[in-house]
C-alpha positions as CSV (number, residue, x, y, z in Angstrom):
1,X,-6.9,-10.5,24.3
2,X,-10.3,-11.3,23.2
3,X,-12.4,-8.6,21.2
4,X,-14.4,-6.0,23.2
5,X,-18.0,-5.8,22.9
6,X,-17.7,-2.4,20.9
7,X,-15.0,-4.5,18.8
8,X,-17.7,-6.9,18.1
9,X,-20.0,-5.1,16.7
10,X,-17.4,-2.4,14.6
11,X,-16.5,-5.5,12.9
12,X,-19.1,-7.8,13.3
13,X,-19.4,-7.9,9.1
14,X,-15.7,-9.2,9.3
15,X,-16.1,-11.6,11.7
16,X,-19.3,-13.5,9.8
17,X,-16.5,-14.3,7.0
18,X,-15.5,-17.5,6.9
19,X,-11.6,-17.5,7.5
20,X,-12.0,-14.6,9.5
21,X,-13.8,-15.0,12.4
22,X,-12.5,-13.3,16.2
23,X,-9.2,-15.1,15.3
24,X,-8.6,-13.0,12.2
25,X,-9.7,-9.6,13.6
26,X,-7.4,-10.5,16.6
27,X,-4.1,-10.5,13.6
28,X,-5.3,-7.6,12.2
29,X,-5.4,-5.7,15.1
30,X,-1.9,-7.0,15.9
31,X,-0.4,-6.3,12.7
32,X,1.1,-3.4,11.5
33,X,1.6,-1.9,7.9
34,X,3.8,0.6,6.4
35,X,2.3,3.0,4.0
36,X,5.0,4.6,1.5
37,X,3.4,7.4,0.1
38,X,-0.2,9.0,0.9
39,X,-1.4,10.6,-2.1
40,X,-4.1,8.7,-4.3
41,X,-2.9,5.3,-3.8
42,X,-2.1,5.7,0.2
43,X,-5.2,7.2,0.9
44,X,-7.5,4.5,-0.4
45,X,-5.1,2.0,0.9
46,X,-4.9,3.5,4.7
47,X,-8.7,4.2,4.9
48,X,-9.7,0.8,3.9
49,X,-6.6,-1.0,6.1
50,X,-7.8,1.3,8.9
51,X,-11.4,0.5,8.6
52,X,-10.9,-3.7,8.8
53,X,-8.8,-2.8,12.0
54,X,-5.1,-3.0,11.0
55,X,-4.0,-2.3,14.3
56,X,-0.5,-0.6,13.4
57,X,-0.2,1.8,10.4
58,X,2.6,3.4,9.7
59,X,2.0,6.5,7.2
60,X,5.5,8.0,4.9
61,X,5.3,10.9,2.8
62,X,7.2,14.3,3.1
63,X,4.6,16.6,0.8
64,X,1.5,18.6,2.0
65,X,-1.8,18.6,0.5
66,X,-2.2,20.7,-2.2
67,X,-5.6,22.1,-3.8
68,X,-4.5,19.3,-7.0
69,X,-4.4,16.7,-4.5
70,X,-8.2,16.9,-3.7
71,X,-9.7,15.4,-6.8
72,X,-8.6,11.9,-6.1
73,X,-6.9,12.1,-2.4
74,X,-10.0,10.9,-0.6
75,X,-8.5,11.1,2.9
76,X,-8.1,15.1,2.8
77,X,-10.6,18.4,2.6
78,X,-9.7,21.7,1.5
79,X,-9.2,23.0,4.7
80,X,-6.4,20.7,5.1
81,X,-4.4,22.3,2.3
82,X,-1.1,23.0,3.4
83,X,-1.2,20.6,6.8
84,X,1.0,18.0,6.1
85,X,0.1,14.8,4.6
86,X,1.4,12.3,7.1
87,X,-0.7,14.3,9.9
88,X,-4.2,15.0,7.7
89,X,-4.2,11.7,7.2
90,X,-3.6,10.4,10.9
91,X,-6.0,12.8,11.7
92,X,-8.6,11.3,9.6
93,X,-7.9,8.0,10.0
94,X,-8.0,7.9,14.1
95,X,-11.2,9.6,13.6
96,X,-12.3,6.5,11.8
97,X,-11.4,4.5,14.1
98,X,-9.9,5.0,17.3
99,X,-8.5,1.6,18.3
100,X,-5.8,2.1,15.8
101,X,-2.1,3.2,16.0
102,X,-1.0,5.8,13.5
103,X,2.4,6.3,13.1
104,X,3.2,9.5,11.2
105,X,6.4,10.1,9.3
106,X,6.3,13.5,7.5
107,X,9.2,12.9,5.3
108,X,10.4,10.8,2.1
109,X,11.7,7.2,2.6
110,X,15.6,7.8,1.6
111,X,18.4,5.4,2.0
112,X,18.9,7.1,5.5
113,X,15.9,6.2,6.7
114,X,14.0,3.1,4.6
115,X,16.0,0.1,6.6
116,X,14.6,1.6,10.2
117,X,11.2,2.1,9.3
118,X,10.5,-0.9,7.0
119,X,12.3,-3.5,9.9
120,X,9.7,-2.2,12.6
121,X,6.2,-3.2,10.2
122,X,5.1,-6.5,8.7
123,X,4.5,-5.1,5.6
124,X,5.0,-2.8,3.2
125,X,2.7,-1.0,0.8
126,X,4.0,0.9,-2.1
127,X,1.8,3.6,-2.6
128,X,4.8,6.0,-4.2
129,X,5.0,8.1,-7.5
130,X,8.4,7.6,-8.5
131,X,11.4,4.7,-9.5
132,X,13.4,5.8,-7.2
133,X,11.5,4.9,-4.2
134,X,10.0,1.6,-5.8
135,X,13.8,0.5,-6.2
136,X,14.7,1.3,-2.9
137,X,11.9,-0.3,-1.4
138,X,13.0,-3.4,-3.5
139,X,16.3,-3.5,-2.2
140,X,15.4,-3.0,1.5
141,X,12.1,-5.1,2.1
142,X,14.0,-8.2,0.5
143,X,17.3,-7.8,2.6
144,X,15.3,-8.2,5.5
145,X,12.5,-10.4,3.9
146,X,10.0,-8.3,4.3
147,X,6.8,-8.5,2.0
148,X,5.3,-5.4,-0.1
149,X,2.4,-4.6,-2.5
150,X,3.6,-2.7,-5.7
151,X,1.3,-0.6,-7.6
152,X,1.6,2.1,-9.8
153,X,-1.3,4.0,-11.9
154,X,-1.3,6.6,-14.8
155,X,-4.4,8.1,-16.9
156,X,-6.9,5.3,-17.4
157,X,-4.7,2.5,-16.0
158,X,-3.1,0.7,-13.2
159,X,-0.9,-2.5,-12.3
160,X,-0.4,-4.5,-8.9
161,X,1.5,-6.7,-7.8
162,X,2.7,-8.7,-4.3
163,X,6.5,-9.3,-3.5
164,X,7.4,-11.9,-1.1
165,X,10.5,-12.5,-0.5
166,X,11.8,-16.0,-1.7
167,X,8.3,-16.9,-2.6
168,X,8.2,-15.6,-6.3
169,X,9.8,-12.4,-8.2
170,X,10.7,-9.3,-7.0
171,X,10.2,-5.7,-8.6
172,X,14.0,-5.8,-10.0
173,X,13.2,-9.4,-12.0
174,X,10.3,-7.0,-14.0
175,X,12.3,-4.2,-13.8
176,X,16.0,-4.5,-13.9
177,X,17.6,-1.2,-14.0
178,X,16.0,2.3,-13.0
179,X,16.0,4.6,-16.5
180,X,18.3,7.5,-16.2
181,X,15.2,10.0,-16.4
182,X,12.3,9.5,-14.8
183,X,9.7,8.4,-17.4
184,X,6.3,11.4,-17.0
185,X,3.6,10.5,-14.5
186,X,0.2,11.8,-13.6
187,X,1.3,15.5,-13.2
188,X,2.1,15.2,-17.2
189,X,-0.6,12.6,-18.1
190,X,-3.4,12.8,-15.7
191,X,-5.2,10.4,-13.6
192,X,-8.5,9.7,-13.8
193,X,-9.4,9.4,-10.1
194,X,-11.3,5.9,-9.8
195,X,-8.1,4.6,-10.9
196,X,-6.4,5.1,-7.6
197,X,-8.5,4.2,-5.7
198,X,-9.3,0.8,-7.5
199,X,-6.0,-0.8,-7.7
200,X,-5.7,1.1,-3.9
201,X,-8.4,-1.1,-2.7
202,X,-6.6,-4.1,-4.2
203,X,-3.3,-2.9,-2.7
204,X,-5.5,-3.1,1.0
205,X,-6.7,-6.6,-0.9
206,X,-4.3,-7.8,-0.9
207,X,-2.2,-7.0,2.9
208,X,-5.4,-8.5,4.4
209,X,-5.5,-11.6,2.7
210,X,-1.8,-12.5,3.7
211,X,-2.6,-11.4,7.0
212,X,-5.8,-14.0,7.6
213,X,-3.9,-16.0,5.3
214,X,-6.6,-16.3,2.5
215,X,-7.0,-16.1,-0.9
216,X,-4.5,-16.5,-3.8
217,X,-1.9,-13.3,-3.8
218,X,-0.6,-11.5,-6.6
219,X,2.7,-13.4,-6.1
220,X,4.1,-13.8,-9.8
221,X,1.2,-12.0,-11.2
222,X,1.0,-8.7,-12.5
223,X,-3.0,-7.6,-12.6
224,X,-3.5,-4.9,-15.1
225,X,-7.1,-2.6,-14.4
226,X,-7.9,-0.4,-17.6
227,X,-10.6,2.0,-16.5
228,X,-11.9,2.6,-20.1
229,X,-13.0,-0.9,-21.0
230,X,-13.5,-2.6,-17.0
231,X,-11.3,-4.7,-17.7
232,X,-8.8,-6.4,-15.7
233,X,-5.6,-8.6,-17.1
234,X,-3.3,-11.0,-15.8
235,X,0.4,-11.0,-16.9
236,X,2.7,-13.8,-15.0
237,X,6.2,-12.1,-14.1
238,X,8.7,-15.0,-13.2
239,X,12.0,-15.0,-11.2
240,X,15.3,-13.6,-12.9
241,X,18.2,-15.9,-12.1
242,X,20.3,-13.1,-12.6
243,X,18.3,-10.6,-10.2
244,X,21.2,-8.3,-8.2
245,X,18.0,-7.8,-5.8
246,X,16.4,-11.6,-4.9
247,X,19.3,-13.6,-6.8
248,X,16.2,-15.6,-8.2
């Protein structure tokens, strides 16, 4: 369907891009996105994928919003504390912008439920806190060839990197087995709150860029931000022949 005239001018600053254009918004507002976890990362990631006019957005996470939350969860007010995440969020979002679709799922992605959601999205963004889930995700979104943006941040830092399937490594080639104990994260360490929503805005980078299919993606490269210093650094990850996930 071509764009409305209200479409138009919401995002007439996308549509002046070169590669973009009506074309592109028209993908974007066909597309749809799954966001695993809407804390610091997910928040930046869904406003930002929301606000370009992802069409479909999908939004996992089984906590509420807690008073802690508020210093670097940009999506939520204090007035939302103890609503749960999945629904402040939708909330917010649709506000934003009421074209979209907003899918809300207040629970964890668990073995019982990861294949059913992740089959029904083009992509995946991994905006969790923990292994476990990044494992998981792993497993699933390359058994059915499904690509997803990794990130992770702590303190002063953060890393990102895109997994398609077939294409380049997967999370298991860097990582090959999940530790027996989860190693500390921000609730020991901190976070200082730019950082999320830096390599969150990367994360939203980088799903709109594969879908208007431009731009180089983070395929095989790990991008490093340190906050202290402004600096960013590129580490290639390559295939493991041995992967158990993506068999190299």
């Amino acid at each position: 369907m071509p764009l409305t005239p209200q479409q138009r001018i919401r995002y007439e600053r996308n549509l002046l891009l070169p590669g973009v254009g009506p074309e592109g918004q028209q993908k974007l507002l066909r597309s749809a996105v799954l966001v695993v976890g809407v804390g610091g990362l997910g928040c930046s990631v869904a406003v930002q994928l929301a606000a370009a006019g992802v069409g479909r957005i999908g939004l996992v996470d089984g906590d509420v919003v807690e008073l802690s939350n508020l210093q670097r969860q940009i999506l939520y007010t204090t007035a939302d504390i103890g609503v749960a995440k999945s629904r402040a969020a939708a909330s917010r979002l649709k506000a934003l912008n009421p074209d979209l679709t907003l899918e809300e799922c207040p629970e964890r992605l668990s073995g019982a439920n990861a294949l059913n959601l992740v089959r029904r999205y083009d992509i995946v963004v991994d905006c969790s806190d923990n292994l476990a889930t990044r494992f998981l995700l792993n497993e699933v979104c390359v058994g059915l060839l499904k690509p997803w943006v990794y990130a992770a941040v702590l303190a002063f830092t953060g890393q990102i990197m895109t997994v398609i399937p077939g294409r380049g490594p997967c999370y298991r080639c860097l990582y090959r087995e999940e530790p027996a104990t989860s190693p500390p994260g921000t609730e020991t360490w901190g976070v200082l709150p730019t950082v999320p929503g830096v390599v969150g805005y990367l994360q939203a980078n980088e799903v709109l860029k594969y879908f208007l299919g431009v731009g180089e993606l983070l395929v095989g490269r790990m991008l490093i931000f340190e906050a202290l210093t402004g600096r960013f650094e590129e580490v290639e990850v390559a295939r493991d022949p041995a992967c158990p996930d993506c068999g190299g």
